[in-house]
C-alpha positions in Angstrom: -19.7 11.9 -45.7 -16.6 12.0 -43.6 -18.5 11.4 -40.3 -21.0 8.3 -41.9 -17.5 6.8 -43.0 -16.6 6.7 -39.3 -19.7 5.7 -38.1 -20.3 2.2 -38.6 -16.2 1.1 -37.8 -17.4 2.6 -34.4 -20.3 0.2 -33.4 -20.5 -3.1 -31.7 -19.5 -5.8 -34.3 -22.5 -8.8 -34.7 -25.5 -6.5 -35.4 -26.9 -5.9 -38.5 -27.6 -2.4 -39.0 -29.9 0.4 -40.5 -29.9 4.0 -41.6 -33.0 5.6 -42.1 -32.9 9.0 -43.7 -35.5 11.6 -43.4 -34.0 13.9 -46.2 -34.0 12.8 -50.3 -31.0 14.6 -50.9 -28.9 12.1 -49.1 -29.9 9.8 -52.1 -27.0 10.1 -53.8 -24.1 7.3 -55.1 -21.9 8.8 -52.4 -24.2 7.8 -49.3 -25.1 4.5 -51.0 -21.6 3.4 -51.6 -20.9 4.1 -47.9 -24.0 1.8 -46.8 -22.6 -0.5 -48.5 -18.9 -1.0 -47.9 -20.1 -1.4 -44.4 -22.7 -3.5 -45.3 -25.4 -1.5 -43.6 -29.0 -1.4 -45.1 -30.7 1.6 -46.3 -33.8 1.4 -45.0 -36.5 2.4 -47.7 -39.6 4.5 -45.9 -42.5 6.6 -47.0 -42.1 9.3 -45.1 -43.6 12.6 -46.7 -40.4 14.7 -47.5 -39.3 11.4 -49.0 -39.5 10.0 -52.5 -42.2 7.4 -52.6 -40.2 3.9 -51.7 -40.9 2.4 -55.0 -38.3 5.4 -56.5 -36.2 4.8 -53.9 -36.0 0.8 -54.9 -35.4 2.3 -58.3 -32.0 4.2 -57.5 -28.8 2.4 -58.7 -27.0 0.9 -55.9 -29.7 1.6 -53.0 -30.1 -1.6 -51.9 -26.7 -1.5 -49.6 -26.8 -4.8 -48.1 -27.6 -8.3 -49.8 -28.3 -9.8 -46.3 -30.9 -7.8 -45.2 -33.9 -5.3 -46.4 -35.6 -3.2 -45.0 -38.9 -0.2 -44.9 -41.0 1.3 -42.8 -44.5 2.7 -43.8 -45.2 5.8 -41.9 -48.7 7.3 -42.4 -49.2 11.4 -41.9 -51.5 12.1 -39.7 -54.6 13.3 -41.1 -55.3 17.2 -40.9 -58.7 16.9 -39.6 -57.8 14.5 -36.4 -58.3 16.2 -33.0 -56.5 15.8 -29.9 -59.0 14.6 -27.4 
């Protein structure tokens, strides 16, 4: 938590900005209240180790940033699909 305290102080001022996590135990009040003192969005996805983004929307406080929202939709690739 140390190090995404840091993080945002550290880049170009001007930009909005994004995290996007690949892990579900990062959803935690900790995390969220980081986001959001530096006003950066969590950025709500479907990807398959992830909750689905509707629980996401659901956790207290994980909309970190008034200004902006954001999600990405990734689809798994399907089993059956060969490389040709």
């Amino acid at each position: 938590m140390a190090d995404l305290e840091r993080f945002p102080g550290e880049l170009p001022k001007g930009w909005p900005y994004a995290i996007e996590l690949r892990n579900k135990h990062w959803l935690q009040p900790d995390y969220f209240g980081c986001l959001s003192r530096h006003r950066v969005t969590h950025v709500f996805n479907s990807w398959e180790a992830m909750p689905a983004v509707s629980e996401q929307l659901a956790v207290p406080g994980s909309r970190t940033n008034p200004s902006l929202l954001a999600a990405r939709f990734l689809l798994k690739r399907a089993a059956n699909t060969r490389k040709r």
